[in-house]
C-alpha positions in Angstrom: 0.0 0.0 0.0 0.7 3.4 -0.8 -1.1 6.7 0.1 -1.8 8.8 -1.9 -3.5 11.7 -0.8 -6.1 12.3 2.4 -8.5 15.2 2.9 -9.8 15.6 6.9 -12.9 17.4 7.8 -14.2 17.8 11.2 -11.5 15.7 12.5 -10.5 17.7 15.8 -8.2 20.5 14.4 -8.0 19.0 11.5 -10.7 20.8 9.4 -10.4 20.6 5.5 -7.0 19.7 6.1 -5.6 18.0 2.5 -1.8 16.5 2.2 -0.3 15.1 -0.4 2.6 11.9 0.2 5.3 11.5 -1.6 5.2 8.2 -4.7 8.5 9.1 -5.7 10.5 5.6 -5.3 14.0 8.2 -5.0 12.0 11.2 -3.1 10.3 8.6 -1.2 10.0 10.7 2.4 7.1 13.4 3.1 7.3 15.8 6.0 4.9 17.3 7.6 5.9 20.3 9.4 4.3 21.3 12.9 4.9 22.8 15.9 3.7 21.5 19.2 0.3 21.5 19.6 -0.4 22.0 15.7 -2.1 18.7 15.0 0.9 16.3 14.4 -0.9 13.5 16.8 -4.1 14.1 15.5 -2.8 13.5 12.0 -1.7 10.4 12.9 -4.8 8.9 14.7 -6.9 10.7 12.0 -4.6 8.1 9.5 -5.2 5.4 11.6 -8.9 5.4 12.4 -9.7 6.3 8.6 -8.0 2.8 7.4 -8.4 0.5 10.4 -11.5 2.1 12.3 -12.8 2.5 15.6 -10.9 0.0 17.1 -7.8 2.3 16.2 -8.7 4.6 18.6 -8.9 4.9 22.4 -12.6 4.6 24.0 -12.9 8.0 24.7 -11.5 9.9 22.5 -14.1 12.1 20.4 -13.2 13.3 16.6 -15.2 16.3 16.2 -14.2 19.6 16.1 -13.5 21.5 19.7 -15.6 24.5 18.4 -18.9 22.6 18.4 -21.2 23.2 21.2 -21.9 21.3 23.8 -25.2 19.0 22.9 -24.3 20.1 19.0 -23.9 17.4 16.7 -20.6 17.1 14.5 -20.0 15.4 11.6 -16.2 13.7 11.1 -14.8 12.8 7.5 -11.6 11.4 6.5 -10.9 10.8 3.1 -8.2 8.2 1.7 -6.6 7.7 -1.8 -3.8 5.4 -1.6 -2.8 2.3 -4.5 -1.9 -1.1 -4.1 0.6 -3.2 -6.1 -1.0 -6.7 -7.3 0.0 -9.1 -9.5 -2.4 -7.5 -12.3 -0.3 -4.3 -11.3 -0.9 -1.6 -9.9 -4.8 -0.7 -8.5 -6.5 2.4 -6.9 -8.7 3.1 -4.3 -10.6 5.8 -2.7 -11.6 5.3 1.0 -14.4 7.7 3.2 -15.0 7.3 6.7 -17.2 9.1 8.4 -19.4 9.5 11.8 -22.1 11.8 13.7 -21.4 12.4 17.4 -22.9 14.7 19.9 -20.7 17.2 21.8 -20.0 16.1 24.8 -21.8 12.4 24.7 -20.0 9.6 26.8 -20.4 7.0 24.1 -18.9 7.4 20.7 -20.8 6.2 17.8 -19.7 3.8 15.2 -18.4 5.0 11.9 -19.2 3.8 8.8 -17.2 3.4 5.6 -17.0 3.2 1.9 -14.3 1.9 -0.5 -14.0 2.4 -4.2 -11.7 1.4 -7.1 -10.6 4.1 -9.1 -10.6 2.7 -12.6 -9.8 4.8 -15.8 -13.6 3.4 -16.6 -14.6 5.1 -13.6 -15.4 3.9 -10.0 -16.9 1.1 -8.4 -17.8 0.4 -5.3 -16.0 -2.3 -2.9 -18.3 -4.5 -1.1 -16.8 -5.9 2.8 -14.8 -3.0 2.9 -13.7 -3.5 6.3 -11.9 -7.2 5.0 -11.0 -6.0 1.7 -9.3 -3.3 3.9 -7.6 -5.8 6.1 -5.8 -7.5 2.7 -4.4 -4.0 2.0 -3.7 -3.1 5.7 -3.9 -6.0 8.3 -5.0 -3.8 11.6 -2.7 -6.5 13.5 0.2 -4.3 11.6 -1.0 -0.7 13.0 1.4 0.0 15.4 4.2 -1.2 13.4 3.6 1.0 10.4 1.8 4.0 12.5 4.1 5.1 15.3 4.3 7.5 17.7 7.9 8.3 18.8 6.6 8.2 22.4 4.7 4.8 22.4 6.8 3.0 20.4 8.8 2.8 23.3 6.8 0.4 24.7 8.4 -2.5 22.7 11.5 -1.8 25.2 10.2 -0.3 27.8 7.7 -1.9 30.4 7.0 -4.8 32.1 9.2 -7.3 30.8 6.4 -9.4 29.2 4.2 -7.2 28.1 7.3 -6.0 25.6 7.6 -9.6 24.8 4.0 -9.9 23.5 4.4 -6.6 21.4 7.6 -8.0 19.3 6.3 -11.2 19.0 2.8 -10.0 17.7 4.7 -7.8 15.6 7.2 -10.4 14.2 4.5 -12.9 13.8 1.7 -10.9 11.8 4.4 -9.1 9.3 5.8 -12.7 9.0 2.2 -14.0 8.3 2.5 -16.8 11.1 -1.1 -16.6 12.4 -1.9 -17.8 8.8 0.2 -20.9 9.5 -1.2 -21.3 12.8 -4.7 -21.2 11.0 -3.7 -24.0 8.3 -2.3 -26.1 11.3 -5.8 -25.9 13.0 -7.1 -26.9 10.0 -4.9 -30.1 9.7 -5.1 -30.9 13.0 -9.4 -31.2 12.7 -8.7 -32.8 9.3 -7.0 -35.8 11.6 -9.3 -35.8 14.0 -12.2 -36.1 11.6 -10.4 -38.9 9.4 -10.1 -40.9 12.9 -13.8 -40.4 13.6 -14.7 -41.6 10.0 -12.3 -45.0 10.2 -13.4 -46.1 13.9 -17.3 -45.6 13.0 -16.2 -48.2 10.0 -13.8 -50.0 11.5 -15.6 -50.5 15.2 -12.9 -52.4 16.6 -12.9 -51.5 20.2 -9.1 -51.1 20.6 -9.2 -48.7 17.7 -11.5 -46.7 19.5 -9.4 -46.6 22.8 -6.6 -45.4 20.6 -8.8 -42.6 18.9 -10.1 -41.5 22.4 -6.4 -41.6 23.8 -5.5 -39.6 20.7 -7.9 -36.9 21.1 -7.6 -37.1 25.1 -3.6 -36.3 23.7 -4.9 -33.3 21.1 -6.6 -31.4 23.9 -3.8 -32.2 26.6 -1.0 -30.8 24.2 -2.4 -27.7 23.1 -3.3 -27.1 27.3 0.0 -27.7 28.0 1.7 -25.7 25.5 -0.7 -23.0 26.7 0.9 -23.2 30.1 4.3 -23.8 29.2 3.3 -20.5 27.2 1.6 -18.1 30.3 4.7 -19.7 32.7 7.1 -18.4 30.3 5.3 -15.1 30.2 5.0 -14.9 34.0 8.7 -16.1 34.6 9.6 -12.6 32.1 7.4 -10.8 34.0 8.6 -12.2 37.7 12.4 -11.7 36.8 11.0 -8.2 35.5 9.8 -7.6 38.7 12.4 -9.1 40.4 15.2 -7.1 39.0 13.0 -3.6 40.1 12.8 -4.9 43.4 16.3 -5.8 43.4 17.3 -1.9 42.2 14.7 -0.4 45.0 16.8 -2.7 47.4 20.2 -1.5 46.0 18.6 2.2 46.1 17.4 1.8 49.5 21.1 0.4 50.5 22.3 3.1 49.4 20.7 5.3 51.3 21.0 3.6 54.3 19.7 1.0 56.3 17.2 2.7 59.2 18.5 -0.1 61.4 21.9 -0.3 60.7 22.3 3.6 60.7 20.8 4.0 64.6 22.8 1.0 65.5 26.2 2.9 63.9 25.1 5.6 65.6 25.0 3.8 68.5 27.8 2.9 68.3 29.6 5.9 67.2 28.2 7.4 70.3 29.1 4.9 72.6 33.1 5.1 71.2 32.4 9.8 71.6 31.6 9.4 75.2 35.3 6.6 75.8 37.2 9.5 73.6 35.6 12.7 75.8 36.6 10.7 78.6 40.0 9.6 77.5 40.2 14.1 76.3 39.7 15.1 79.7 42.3 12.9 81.4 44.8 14.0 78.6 44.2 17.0 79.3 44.3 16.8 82.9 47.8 15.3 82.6 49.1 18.3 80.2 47.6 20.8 82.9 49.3 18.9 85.6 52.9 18.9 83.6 52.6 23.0 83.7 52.2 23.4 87.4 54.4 20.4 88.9 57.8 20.3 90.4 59.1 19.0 86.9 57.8 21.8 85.1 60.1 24.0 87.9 62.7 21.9 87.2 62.8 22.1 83.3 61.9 26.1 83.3 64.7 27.0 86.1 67.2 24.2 85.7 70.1 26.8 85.4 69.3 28.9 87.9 68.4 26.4 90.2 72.0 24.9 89.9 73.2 28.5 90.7 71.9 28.6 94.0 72.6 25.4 95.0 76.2 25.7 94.3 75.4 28.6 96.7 73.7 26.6 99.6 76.3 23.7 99.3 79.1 26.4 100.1 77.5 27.3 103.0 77.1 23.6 103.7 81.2 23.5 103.8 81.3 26.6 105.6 78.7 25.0 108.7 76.4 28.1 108.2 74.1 25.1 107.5 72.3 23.9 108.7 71.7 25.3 111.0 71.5 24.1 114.8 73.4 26.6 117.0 70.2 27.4 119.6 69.5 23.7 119.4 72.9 22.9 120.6 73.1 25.5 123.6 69.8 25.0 124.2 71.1 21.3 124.9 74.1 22.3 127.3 72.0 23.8 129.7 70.3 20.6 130.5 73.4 19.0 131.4 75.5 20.1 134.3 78.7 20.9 132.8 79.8 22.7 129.0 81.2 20.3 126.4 84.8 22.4 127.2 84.4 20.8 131.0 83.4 24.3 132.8 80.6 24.1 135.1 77.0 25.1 134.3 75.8 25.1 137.9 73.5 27.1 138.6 74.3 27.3 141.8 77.9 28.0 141.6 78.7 31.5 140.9 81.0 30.8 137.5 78.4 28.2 136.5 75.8 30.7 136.9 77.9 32.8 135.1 78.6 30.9 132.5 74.9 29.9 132.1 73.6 33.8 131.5 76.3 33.9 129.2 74.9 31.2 127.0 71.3 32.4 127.6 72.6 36.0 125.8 74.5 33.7 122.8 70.6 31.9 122.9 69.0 35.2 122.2 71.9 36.9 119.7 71.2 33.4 117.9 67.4 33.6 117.2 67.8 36.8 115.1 69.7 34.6 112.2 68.4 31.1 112.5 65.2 31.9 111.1 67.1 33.2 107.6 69.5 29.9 108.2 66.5 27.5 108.8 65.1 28.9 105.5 68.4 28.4 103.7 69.0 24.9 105.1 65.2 23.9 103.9 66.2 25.3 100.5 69.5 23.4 100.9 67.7 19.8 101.2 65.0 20.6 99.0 67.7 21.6 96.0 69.0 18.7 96.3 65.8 16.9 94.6 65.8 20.2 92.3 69.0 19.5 91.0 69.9 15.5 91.3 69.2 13.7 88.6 67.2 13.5 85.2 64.3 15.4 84.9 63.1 14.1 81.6 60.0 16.3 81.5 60.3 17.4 77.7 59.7 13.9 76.8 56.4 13.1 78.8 55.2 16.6 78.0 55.5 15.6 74.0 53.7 12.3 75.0 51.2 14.0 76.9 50.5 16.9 74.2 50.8 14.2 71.3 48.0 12.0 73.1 46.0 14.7 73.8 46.5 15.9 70.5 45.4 12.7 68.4 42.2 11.9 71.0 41.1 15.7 70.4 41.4 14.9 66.3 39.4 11.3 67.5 36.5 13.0 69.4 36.1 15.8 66.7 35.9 13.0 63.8 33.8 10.8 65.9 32.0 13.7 66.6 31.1 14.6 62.6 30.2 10.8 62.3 27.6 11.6 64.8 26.2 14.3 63.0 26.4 12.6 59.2 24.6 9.8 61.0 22.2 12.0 62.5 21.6 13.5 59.0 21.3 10.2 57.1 18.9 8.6 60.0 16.9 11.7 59.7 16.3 11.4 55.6 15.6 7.8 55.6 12.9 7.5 58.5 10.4 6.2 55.7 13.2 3.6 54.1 12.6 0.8 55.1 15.3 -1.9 53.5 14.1 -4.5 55.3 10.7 -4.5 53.6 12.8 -3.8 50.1 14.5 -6.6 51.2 11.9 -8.7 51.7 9.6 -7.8 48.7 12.8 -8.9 46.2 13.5 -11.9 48.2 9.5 -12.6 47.8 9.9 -12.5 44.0 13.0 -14.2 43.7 11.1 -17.3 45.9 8.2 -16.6 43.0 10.3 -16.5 40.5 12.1 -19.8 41.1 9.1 -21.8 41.7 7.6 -20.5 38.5 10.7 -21.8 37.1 10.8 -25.2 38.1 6.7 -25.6 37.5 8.3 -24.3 33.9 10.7 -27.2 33.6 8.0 -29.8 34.7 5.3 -28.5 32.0 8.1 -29.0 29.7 8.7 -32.2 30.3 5.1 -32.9 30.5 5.1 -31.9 27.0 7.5 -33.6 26.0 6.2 -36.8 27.4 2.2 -36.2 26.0 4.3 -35.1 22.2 5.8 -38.7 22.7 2.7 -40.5 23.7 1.0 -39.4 20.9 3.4 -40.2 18.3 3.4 -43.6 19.9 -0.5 -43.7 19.7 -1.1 -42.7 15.8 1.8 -45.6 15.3 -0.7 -48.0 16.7 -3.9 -46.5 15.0 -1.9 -46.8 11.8 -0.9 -50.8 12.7 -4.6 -51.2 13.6 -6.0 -50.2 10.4 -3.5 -51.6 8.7 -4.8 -55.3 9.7 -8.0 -54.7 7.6 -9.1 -53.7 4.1 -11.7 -51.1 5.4 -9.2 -49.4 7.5 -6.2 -49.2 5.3 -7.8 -46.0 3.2 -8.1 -44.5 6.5 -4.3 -44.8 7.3 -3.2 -43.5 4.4 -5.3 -40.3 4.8 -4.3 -40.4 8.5 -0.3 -40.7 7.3 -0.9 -37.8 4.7 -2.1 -35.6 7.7 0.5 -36.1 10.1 2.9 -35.2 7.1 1.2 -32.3 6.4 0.8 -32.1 10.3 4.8 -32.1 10.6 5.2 -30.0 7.6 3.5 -27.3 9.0 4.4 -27.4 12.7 8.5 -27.2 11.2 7.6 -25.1 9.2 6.5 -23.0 12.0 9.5 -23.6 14.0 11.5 -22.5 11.2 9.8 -19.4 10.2 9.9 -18.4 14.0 13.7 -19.0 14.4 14.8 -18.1 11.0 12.8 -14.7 10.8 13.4 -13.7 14.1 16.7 -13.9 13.6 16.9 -11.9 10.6 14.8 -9.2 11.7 17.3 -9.0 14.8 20.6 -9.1 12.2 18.7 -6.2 10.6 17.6 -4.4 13.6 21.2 -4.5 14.6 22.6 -3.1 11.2 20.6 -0.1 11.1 20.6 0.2 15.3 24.6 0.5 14.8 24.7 2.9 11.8 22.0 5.2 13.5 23.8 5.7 16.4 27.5 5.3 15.1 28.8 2.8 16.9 32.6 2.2 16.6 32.5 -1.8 17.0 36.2 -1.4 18.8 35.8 2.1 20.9 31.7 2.3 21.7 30.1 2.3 25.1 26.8 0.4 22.8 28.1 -2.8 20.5 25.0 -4.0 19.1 21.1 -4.6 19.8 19.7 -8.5 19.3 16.3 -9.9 19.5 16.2 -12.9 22.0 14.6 -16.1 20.9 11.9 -15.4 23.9 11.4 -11.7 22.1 13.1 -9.9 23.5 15.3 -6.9 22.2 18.2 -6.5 24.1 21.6 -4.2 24.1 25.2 -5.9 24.3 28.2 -3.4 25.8 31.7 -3.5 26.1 32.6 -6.9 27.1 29.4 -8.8 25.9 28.1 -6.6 28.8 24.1 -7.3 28.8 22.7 -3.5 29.1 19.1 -2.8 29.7 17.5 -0.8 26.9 15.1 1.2 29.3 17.9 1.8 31.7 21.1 2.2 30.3 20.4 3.2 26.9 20.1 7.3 26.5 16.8 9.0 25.2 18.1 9.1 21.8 19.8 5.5 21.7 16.2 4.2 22.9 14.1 5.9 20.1 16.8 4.8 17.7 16.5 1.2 18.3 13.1 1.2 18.4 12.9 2.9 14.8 15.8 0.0 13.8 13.0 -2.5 15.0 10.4 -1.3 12.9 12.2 -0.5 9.5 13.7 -3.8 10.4 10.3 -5.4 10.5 9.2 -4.1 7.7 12.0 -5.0 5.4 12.3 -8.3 6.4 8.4 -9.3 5.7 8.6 -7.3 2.5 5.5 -5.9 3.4 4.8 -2.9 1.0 3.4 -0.5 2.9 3.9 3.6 4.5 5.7 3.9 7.9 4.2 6.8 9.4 5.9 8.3 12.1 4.8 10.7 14.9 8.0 12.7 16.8 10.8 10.4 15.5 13.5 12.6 16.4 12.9 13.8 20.0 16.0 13.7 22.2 18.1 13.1 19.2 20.3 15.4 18.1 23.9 16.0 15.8 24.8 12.8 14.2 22.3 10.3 15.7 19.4 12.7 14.5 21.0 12.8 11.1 21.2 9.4 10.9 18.4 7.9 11.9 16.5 10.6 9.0 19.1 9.0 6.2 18.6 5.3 7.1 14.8 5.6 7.6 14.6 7.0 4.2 16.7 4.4 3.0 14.6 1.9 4.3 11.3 2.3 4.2 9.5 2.3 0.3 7.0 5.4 1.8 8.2 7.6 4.8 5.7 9.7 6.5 7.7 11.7 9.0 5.7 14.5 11.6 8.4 16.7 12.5 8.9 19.5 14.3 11.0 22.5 13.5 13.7 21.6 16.1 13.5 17.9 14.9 14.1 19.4 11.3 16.9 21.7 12.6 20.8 20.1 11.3 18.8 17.9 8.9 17.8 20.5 6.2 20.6 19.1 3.5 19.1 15.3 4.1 15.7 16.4 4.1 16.8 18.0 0.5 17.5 14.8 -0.8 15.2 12.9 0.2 11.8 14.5 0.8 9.1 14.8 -2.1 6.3 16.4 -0.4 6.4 18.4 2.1 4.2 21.1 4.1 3.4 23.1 6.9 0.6 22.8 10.2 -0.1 25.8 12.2 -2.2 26.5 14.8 -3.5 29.9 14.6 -4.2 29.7 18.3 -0.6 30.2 18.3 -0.8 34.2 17.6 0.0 36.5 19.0 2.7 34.8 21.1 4.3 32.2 18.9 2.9 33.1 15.5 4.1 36.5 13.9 1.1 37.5 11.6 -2.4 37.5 12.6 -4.1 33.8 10.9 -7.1 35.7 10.4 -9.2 33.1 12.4 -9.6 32.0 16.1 -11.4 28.4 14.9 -10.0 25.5 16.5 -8.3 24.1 13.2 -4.8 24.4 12.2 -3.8 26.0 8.8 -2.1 24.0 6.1 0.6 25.6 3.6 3.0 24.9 1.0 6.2 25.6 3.4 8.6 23.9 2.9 11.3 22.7 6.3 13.3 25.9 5.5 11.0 28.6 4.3 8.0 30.6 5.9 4.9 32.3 5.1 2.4 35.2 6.5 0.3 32.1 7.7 3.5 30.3 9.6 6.4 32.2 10.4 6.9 32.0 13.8 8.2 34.7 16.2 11.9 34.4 17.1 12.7 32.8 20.7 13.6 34.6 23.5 16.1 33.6 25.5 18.2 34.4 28.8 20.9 36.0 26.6 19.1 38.1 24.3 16.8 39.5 26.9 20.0 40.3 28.5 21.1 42.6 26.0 17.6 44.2 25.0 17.5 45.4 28.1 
């Protein structure tokens, strides 16, 4: 299929809206120019619901005009030209959709439909439209061939299943698979039938044991392969699960562990109160090195030596100690001086000699209190100034110590208050239940595993029952004349049977592996991946269908997480062009926002290879999409044009539209050039407001 032309009325803000798509098999791209908000969206559903329907759109979404009333009726039209290449060459048709609805209603009406052939004769009219429509454009195929940049994400983003189930649906209707899986269907009630026929004729009572084994077999397989089916499914969607669960955990590790942070803290608090402690005796002990006797004797060592070479002379000299009034103090108890004289009192030179040491007694006392100081300086000196003091050496211990716990306790003490920080921002993390949640999946996810493995050997076993069973329908009606017609039909079956069933298997394997060889050539060139240097090596679709990214290493990336914005759109487009090359199918890929998030090299790229691979390119672009891609766009681009929305003026548009109806305006423009109907007012930004003013 190739469009041609559509015409829109009533369609939202599309309102007499024509366009006109490139047939040019060089020119082969069309562009549609549009700002945000001018109907690029719209244009796309409006494509979509005119060839495939109702069904193409979502449930509530209404296609009249915003400018009818509420209560108003509105009438929708969308018309379709578009050719299709048969083997009696090439034919035309006209489609016309159309539908009533009421402003504002909650239930959308059906539309209804018309299809024509375009004949040089004239026209005629195309009975079934809505199957003759599915021949030119299965709707199974909409989403490959219509895309929006956004929601074509979905075939690597999301649950982990539910991306599965796009590809493979995607895969398997541009492949034509369902139509194998119709003819198998077919073969398998041709059997079944064939079996009926030769036991009702035959009525031998082990044949009809065998039949009602076989068919006990038939509905067993196909129930089986169903589950093996939904385990696989919910084994993707449990590791899917799992491996969130598993980054929330990691997150929630990372920023902290409620329990483990208050028992750190704990801790940490515990080991601040030993270091203040240990602080205060270090400091005690460097206090108590600045006022001791040590402290005297390293300040004053010199001068202390000084005076006690002083005292020691006196020492010689018998000034001291001193013990004169001691020592005459002493003679007068006794009777007689130490010379041998008499003390008597009561002899007159005794007495004498008595008063006369009484008067030394008294001179004495005068000086004895300076000598008694001197002799107490004498004997305490001599601790002064024997020996090694050494107090340099335990002061430098006791600084150093006192030194290193005051760096503990102020370290320990910023450990407090990080911990304090961190407890206070993760009150509502709770790892334990992160923990517990992933560990719950994981427990899931294994069981689902191993109830995996025993359907398939279930399988197995029933696949290998009933070949053993149609052997021994085949021996029974062998034995007789009436059955042996039977058991050729039945061995022409199973054949077929086989034929179709590899065939199936083959198509499966061999087409999914070239649309992944493809994907992967066009993923590469689009994003310009240096197979020795890049961070991205290549993009592969699983046998399981799924499309996954291979790093450095044969590292497995994640496409939703480690792949950038543009990276992600990129390989999605690669999927589809890939898709559509592969099948062959001949048909427009339509796309919605391709280049968001792109830009330089990958943006460029991704417009040359689309164009290169698609046999009609339908691209919705806006003007920074088009921005760095004029020269390509030059080459390749037939038709193009322009959407505004006059609800754009005064602040985006420069000239008045001439009309405040909700429907956007369609030019000639091209992606370079302007008109009084789209020109756009310059941006403002930061810099340039700077200078105005």
């Amino acid at each position: 299929m190739r469009l041609i032309k559509a015409r829109f009325d009533g369609f939202r803000l599309l309102d007499g809206a024509e366009f006109n798509f490139s047939t040019d098999r060089e020119k082969n791209v069309t562009v549609i120019r549009a700002a945000n908000e001018s109907g690029k969206t719209t244009l796309l559903s409006a494509l979509q619901w005119a060839l495939f329907g109702d069904e193409a759109l979502p449930g509530s979404y209404t296609t009249i005009s915003m400018d009818i009333p509420e209560g108003k009726v509105g009438t929708t039209t969308a018309e379709i030209t578009y050719e299709v290449e048969t083997a009696k060459g090439t034919r035309r048709y006209r489609l016309v959709r159309s539908l009533s609805d009421r402003a504002g209603s909650a239930n959308r009406p059906k539309s209804t439909v018309e299809l024509e052939e375009i004949k040089t004769t004239g026209s005629d009219s195309v009975p079934n439209v809505e199957s003759y429509l599915g021949q030119h454009m299965p709707a199974d195929l909409r989403e490959v061939f219509f895309t929006d940049g956004d929601r074509a994400l979905s075939f690597i983003e999301g649950r982990r299943a539910d991306q599965q189930k796009r590809v493979r649906r995607a895969i398997e209707q541009l492949m034509g698979l369902p139509l194998l899986d119709l003819a198998l269907d077919h073969v398998k009630k041709a059997e079944r039938e064939i079996r009926a026929k030769a036991d009702r004729v035959a009525g031998d009572d082990k044949l009809t044991e065998v039949r009602a084994q076989l068919e006990a077999l038939d509905e067993a397989i196909p129930d089986t392969e169903l589950k093996l089916a939904t385990a696989a499914e919910e084994i993707a969607n449990l590791g899917d699960l799992y491996s969130r669960a598993d980054r929330a955990l990691q997150d929630a590790l990372k920023r902290g562990n409620k329990e483990e942070v208050a028992a750190d803290l704990a801790k940490i608090e515990k080991q601040l109160a030993a270091s203040e402690a240990r602080k205060r005796a270090a400091d005690a002990e460097q206090a108590g090195l600045l006022s001791g006797l040590e402290f005297a004797k390293e300040m004053m060592g010199p001068k202390l030596k000084a005076a006690g070479k002083i005292l020691e002379d006196l020492r010689k000299k018998g000034q001291i100690p001193n013990s004169t009034v001691p020592v005459l103090e002493d003679r007068l108890t006794h009777a007689e001086c130490i010379c041998g004289e008499s003390l008597d009192p009561n002899d007159t030179d005794g007495a004498r000699r008595r008063a006369h040491i009484l008067h030394l007694i008294e001179d004495s006392r005068a000086t004895d209190a300076l000598k008694a100081r001197i002799s107490t300086l004498y004997y305490e000196s001599r601790d002064l100034t024997n020996g090694k003091v050494g107090w340099k050496d335990k002061y430098v211990k006791a600084y150093s110590t006192r030194l290193s716990e005051q760096e503990t306790y102020e370290d320990l003490g910023r450990q407090t208050a990080e911990l304090e920080v961190r407890l206070d921002k993760i009150k509502d993390n709770n790892v334990q239940s992160a923990r517990e949640m992933r560990d719950t999946y994981l427990q899931q996810l294994s069981s689902k595993r191993e109830q995996s493995t025993r359907l398939d050997v279930t399988l197995r076993n029933l696949r290998q029952q009933r070949g053993e069973q149609s052997k021994a329908m085949e021996t029974l009606l062998a034995r007789e004349s009436k059955g042996k017609r039977f058991a050729a039909e039945l061995a022409a079956a199973g054949d077929l049977r086989k034929i179709v069933e590899q065939t199936l298997v083959t198509m499966k394997t061999r087409e999914v592996d070239a649309v992944s060889r493809r994907m992967n050539e066009l993923f590469v060139q689009m994003i310009g991946a240096d197979p020795d240097r890049a961070m991205i090596r290549r993009a592969a679709i699983t046998p399981d269908f799924n499309i996954i990214v291979y790093g450095r290493n044969e590292r497995l990336l994640d496409p939703s997480q480690d792949l950038n914005g543009a990276s992600r759109r990129a390989l999605t487009i690669a999927f589809i062009l890939a898709l559509t090359q592969v099948s062959g199918v001949d048909a427009p890929n339509v796309i919605d926002t391709p280049l968001g998030m792109m830009t330089g090299y990958v943006k460029r790229e991704v417009v040359k290879v689309a164009a290169a691979s698609s046999s009609q390119l339908i691209l919705l672009l806006t003007p920074d999409e088009i921005n760095g891609c004029e020269d390509i766009l030059d080459a390749v681009a037939g038709e193009i044009v322009t959407m505004t929305n006059p609800a754009h003026y005064p602040v985006m548009l420069k000239h008045d539209p001439g009309t405040t109806d909700a429907r956007v305006i369609v030019c000639k423009c091209d992606h370079v050039s302007s008109c009084e109907s789209c020109e756009r007012t310059a941006p403002v930004t930061s810099r340039s407001s700077q200078e105005t003013a």
